[in-house]
C-alpha positions as CSV (number, residue, x, y, z in Angstrom):
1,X,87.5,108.8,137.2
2,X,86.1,105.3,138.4
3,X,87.6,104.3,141.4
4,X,89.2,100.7,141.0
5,X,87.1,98.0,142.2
6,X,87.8,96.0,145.2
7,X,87.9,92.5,144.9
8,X,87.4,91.5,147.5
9,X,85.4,88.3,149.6
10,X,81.9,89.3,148.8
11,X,82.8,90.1,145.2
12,X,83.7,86.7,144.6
13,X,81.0,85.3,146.0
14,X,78.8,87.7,144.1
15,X,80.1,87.2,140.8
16,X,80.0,83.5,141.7
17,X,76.7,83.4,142.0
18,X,76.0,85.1,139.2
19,X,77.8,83.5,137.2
20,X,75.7,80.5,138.6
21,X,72.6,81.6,138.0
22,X,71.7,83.2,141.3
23,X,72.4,86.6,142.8
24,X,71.4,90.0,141.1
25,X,72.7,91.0,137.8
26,X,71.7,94.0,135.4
27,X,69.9,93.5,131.8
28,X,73.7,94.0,130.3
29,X,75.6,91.9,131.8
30,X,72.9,89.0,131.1
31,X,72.4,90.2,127.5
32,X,76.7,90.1,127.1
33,X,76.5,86.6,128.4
34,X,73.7,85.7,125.3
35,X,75.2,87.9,123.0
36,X,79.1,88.7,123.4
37,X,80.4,91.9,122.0
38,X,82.2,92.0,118.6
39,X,85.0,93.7,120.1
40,X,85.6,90.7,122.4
41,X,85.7,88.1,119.1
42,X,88.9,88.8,118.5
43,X,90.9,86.6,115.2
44,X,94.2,85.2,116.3
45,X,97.0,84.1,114.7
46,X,95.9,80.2,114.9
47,X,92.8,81.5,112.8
48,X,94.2,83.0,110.3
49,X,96.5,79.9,110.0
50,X,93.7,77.7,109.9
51,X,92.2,80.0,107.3
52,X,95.2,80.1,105.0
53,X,95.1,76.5,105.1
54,X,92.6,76.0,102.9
55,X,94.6,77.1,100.0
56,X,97.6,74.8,100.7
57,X,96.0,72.0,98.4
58,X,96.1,74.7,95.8
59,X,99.2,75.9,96.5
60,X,100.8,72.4,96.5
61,X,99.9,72.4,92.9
62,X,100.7,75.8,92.2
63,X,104.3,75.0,93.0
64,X,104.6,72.5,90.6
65,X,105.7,75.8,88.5
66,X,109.5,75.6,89.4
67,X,109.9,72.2,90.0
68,X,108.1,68.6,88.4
69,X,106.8,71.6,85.2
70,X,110.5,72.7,84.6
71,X,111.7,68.8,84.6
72,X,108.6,67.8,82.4
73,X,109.3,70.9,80.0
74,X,113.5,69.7,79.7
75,X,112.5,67.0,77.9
76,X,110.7,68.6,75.1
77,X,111.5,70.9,72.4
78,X,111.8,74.4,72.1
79,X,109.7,76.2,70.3
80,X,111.6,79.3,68.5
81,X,113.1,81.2,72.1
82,X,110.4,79.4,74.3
83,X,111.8,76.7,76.1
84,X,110.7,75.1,79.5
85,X,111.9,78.0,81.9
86,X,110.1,80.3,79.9
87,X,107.0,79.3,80.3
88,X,106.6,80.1,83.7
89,X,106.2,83.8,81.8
90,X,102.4,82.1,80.6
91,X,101.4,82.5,84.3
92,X,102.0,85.6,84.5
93,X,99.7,86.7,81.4
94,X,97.4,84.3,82.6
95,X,96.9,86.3,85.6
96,X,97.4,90.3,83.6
97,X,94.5,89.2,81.2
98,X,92.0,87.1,83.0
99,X,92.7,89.5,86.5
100,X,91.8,92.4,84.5
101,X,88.5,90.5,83.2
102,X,87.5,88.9,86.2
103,X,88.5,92.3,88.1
104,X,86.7,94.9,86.0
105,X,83.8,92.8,84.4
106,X,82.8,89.9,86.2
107,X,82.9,90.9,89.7
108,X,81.3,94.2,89.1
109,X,78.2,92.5,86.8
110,X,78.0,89.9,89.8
111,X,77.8,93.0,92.0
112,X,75.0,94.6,90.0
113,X,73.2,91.4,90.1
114,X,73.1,91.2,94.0
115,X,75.3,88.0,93.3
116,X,78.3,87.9,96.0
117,X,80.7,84.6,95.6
118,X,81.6,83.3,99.2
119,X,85.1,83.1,99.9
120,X,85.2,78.9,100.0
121,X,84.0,79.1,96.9
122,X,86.9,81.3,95.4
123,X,88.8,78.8,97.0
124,X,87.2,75.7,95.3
125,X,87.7,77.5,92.2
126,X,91.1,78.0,92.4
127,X,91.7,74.7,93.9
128,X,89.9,72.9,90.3
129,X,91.7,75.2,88.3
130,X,94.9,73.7,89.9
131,X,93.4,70.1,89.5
132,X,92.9,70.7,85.7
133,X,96.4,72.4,85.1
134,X,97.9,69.3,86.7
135,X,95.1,67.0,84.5
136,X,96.9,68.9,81.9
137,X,100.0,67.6,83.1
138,X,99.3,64.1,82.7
139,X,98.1,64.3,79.8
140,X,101.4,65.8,78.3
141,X,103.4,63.2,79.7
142,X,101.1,60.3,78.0
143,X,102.1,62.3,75.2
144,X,105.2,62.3,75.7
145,X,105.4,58.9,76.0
146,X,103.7,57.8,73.3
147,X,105.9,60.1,71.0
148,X,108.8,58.5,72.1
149,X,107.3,55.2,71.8
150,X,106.0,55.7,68.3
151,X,108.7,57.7,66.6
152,X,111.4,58.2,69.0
153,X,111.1,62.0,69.0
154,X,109.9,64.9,72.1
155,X,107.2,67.2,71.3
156,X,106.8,70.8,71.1
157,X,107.3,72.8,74.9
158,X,104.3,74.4,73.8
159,X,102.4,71.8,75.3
160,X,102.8,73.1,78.5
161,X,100.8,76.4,77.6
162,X,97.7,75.1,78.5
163,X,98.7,73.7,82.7
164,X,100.2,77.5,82.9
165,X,97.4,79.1,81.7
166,X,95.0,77.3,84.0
167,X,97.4,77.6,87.0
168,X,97.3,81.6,86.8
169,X,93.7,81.1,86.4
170,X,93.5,79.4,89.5
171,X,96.1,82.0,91.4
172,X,93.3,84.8,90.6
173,X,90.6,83.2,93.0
174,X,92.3,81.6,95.6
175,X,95.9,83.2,96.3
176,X,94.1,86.9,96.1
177,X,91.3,85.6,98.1
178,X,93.6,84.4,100.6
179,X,95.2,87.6,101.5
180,X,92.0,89.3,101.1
181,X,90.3,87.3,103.8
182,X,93.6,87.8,106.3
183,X,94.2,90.9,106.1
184,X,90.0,91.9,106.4
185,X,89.3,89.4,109.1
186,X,92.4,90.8,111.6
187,X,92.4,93.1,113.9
188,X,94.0,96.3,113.4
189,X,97.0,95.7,115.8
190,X,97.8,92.2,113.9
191,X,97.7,93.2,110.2
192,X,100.7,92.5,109.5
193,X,101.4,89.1,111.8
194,X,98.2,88.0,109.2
195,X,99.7,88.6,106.4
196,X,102.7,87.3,107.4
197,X,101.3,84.2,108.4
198,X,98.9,83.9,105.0
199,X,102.1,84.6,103.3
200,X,103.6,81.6,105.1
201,X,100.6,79.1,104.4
202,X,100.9,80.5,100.9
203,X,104.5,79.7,99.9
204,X,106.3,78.1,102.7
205,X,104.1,75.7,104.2
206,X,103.5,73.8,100.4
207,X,106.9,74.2,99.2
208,X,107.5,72.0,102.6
209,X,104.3,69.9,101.7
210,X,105.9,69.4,98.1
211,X,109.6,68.6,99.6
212,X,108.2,65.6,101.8
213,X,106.0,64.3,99.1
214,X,109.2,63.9,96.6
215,X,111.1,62.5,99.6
216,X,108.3,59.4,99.4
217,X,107.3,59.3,95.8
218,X,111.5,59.3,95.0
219,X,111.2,56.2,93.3
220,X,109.2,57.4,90.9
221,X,111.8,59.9,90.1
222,X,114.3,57.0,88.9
223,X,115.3,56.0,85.5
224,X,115.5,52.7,84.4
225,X,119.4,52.7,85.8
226,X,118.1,53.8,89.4
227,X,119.6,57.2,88.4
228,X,117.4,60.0,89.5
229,X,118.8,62.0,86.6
230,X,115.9,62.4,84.0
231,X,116.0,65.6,81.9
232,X,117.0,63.4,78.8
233,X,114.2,61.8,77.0
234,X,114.9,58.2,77.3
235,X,115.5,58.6,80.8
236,X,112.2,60.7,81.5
237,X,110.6,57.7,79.4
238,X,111.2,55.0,81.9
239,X,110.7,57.0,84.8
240,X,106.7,57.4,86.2
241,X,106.8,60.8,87.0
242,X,103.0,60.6,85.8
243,X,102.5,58.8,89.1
244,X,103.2,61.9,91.1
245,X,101.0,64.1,89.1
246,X,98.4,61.6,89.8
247,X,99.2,62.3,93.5
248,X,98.7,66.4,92.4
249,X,95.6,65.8,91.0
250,X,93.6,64.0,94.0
251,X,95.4,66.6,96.4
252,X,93.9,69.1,94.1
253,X,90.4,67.4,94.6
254,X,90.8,67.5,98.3
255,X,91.1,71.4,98.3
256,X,88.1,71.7,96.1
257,X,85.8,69.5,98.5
258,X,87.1,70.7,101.4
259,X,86.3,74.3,100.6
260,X,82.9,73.2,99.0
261,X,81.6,71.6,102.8
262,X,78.5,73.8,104.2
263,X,80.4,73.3,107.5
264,X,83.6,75.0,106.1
265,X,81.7,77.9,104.4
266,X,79.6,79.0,107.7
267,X,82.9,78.7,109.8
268,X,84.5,81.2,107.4
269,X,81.4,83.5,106.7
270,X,80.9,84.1,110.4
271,X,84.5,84.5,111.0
272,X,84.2,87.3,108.2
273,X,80.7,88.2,109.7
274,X,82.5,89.0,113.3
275,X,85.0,91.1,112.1
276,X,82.5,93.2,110.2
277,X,81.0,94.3,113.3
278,X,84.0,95.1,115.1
279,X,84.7,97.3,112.4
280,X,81.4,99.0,112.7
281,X,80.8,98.9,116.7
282,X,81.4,101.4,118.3
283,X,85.2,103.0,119.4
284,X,86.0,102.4,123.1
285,X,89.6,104.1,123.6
286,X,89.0,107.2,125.6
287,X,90.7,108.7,124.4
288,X,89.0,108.8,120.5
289,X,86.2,109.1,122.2
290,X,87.1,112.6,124.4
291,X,87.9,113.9,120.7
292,X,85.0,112.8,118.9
293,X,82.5,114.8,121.6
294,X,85.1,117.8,121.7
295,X,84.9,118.1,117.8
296,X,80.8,117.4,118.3
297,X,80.4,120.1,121.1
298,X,82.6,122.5,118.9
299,X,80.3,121.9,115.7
300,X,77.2,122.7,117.5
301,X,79.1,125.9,119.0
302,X,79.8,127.1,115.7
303,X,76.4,126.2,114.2
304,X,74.6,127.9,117.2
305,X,76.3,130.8,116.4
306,X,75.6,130.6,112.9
307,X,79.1,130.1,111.8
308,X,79.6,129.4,107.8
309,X,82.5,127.9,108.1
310,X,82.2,124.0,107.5
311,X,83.6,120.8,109.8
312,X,86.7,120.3,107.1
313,X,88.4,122.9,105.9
314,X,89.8,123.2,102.3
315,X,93.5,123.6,101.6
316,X,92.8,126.8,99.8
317,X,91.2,128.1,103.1
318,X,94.3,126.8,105.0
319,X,96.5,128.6,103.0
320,X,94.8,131.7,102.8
321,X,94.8,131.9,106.5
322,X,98.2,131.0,106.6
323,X,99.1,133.8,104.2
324,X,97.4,136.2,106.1
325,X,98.7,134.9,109.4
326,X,102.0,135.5,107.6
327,X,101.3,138.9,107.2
328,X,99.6,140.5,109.8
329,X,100.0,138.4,112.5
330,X,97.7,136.1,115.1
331,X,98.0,137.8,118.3
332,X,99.4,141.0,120.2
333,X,102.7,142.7,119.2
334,X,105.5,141.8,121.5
335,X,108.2,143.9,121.5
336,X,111.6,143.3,123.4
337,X,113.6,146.1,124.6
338,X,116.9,146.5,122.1
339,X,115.2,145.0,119.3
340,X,116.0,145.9,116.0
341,X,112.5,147.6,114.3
342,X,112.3,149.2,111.2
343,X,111.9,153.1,111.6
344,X,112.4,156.4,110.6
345,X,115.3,156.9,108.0
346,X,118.3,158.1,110.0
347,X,118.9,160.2,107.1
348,X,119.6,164.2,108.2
349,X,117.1,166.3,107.2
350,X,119.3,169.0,105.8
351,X,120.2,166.4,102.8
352,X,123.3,164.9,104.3
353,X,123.6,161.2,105.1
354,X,125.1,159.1,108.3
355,X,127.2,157.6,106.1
356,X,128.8,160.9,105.7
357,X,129.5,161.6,109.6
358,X,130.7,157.9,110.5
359,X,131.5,159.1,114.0
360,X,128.3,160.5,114.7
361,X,126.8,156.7,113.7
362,X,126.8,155.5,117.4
363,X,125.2,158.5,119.2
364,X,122.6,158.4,116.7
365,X,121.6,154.5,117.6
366,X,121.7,155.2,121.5
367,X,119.3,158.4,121.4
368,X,117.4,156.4,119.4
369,X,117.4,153.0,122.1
370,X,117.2,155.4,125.4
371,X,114.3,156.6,123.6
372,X,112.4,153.2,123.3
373,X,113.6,152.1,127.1
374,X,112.0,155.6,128.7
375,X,108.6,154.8,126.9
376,X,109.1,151.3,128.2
377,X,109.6,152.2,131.8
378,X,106.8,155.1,131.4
C-alpha cells in the first residue's frame, strides 16, 4: 500500500518548480504534460449541451409538425379520411421506409467502400432536409393563395405529403445522430445525464425557441380583423403566415452552414476521437485490475498443468457439474448427532412389522440413536 504523501514545504516548492520549468522531473510526468491521458479528457454536461446544439436549427423546424403544419393543413381539404392531423402519420413512414434503406443499404455499402460520413455532416443533412420541408411549406401556402384568389376554393391536404416526407427524412440523420454522438462521447458514469440533456436540446430547448419566435412574428398570425383566429380560409388568406416560414427556412440554412464549418467538424471529431481512447486505455480501478491478474495467474495455472478445460465455461458444463454436485456432493460428509439418515429397514426379521408392535416403536429408535452417539464419542 503507498503511503500518503506529505505535502509538505519542500513539496510545494518542488512541484513549483517543476511546474516552472526547473527542478527534476521523470520522462512521465513531462510526457503527461505534452500528451494528457484520455482518461483525464473527460466530456461534461456543458459539452454534450453544446453538441446537441447543433441540431436545434433542425429541430426548430422539425416542430413545425404540431403547430404552423396543423394550422396550414386546417385550411385545406380532406382528402377521403386524411385530413391535416393525420398527416403527421407521413413522418412516421418517412422514417420506417427510408431508416430501413439508409440503415441496411447505404450505410453498410458506405462502409464497404471505406467511406465514413462525419457526424456534422449528418447534421447538415438533416438540417437541409428540414430547409426543403419548410421550402415545401411556402410553396403550399402560395398555393393556397392563389387558389383562393383565382377560384375561391382550398386545395387538397395532400399537399402537405411532400414537407412530411422530407421532415422524417431529415429526423433519420440528424435526431439519430444526435443521441448517437451523446450517448458514445459520455463517460460511463453520465450516460444517462447525456441523454437527458440531448433529449432536452432535442425537444425542449426548440419548442422554447419556436414559443418566443411566435411571440415576435404574432402579427403575422393576424387576420385582416386583427383576430389571431385563422383556420378558415378567408382568414388564413389575409394573414402572412408565409413570412414565418420564411423565418424557418433561413434558420434551417443556419444549421446546415454551421454544421458544414471545418472548425465545427474538427471540434466534434476530436471530441469523438477522445472518447475513443478512453474506451480503449487501459482500466485503472484496482480493483478490475486485482481480478484481471487473478483470472490471468489462474489461466496459466491451468495451462501449466495441462488443464483442458477452457477460460469460459459453457452452460452445458455448468449444469452438468451442478447435476452431479447435486448428487454426490462437493466436499466431506458431515453428519450431526440425532440426525435423521436413511438406514436399515426397522422391519423384524421373522416377517413381522413395527407397525405391528406400536409400543415397541420408541425402544427401537433409541438403540438405534445410542448406537450412532457411542461410535461418535469412540
Amino acid at each position: 500500500v503507498r503511503p500518503k504523501p506529505k505535502h509538505d514545504a519542500r513539496y510545494f516548492v518542488r512541484e513549483i518548480a517543476a511546474y516552472c520549468g526547473g527542478g527534476r522531473r521523470s520522462k512521465r510526468d513531462r510526457d503527461a504534460r505534452i500528451k494528457p491521458s484520455p482518461m483525464g479528457s473527460k466530456v461534461g454536461i456543458l459539452t454534450i449541451l453544446r453538441l446537441s446544439g447543433l441540431v436545434v436549427p433542425f429541430n426548430v423546424a422539425y416542430a413545425q409538425m404540431s403547430t404552423t403544419f396543423i394550422v396550414q393543413g386546417s385550411v385545406m381539404t380532406n382528402f377521403g379520411i386524411l385530413d391535416a392531423p393525420m398527416m403527421n402519420n407521413v413522418d412516421a413512414l418517412s422514417i420506417l421506409a427510408f431508416g430501413y434503406i439508409i440503415g441496411n443499404v447505404i450505410y453498410p455499402e458506405l462502409a464497404r467502400r471505406g467511406i465514413k460520413i462525419p457526424t456534422t455532416h449528418k447534421f447538415a443533412l438533416g438540417s437541409m432536409f428540414g430547409a426543403l420541408a419548410v421550402g415545401c411549406a411556402i410553396i403550399t401556402d402560395y398555393q393556397i393563395h392563389r387558389a383562393y384568389e383565382e377560384r375561391g376554393e382550398a386545395i387538397s391536404v395532400l399537399w402537405q405529403v411532400f414537407p412530411y416526407f422530407l421532415i422524417g427524412m431529415g429526423e433519420i440523420f440528424a435526431v439519430s445522430a444526435a443521441y448517437e454522438l451523446a450517448f458514445t462521447v459520455a463517460p460511463a458514469k453520465m450516460k444517462t445525464v447525456a441523454s437527458a440533456a440531448n433529449l432536452f436540446m432535442v425537444g425542449g430547448f426548440p419548442n422554447v425557441c419556436c414559443i418566443m419566435l411566435y411571440k415576435l412574428c404574432r402579427p403575422w398570425f393576424l387576420n385582416d380583423r386583427g383576430e389571431a383566429h385563422i383556420h378558415k380560409l378567408e382568414d388564413y388568406a389575409s394573414a402572412r403566415v408565409v413570412n414565418y416560414f420564411w423565418l424557418l427556412e433561413g434558420i434551417a440554412l443556419c444549421g446546415v452552414v454551421i454544421n458544414l464549418l471545418p472548425p465545427i467538424k474538427e471540434w466534434v471529431a476530436s471530441v469523438e476521437e477522445a472518447a475513443a481512447e478512453t474506451v480503449k486505455s487501459p482500466m485503472s480501478t484496482p480493483n478490475i485490475r486485482k481480478n484481471l491478474i487473478q483470472r490471468r495467474k489462474s489461466r496459466e495455472l491451468q495451462q501449466g498443468n495441462g488443464a483442458a478445460e477452457t477460460d469460459e465455461e459453457t452452460p452445458l458444463v455448468r449444469a452438468q457439474k451442478h447435476a452431479s454436485y447435486l448428487k454426490y456432493g462437493d466436499g466431506p460428509d458431515l453428519n450431526k448427532f440425532g440426525s435423521m439418515r436413511a438406514g436399515p429397514s426397522m422391519k423384524k426379521k421373522g416377517g413381522g412389522s413395527a407397525s405391528q408392535n406400536p409400543s415397541s416403536l420408541p425402544s427401537q429408535v433409541r438403540n438405534k440413536l445410542l448406537t450412532h452417539a457411542e461410535d461418535a464419542t469412540r
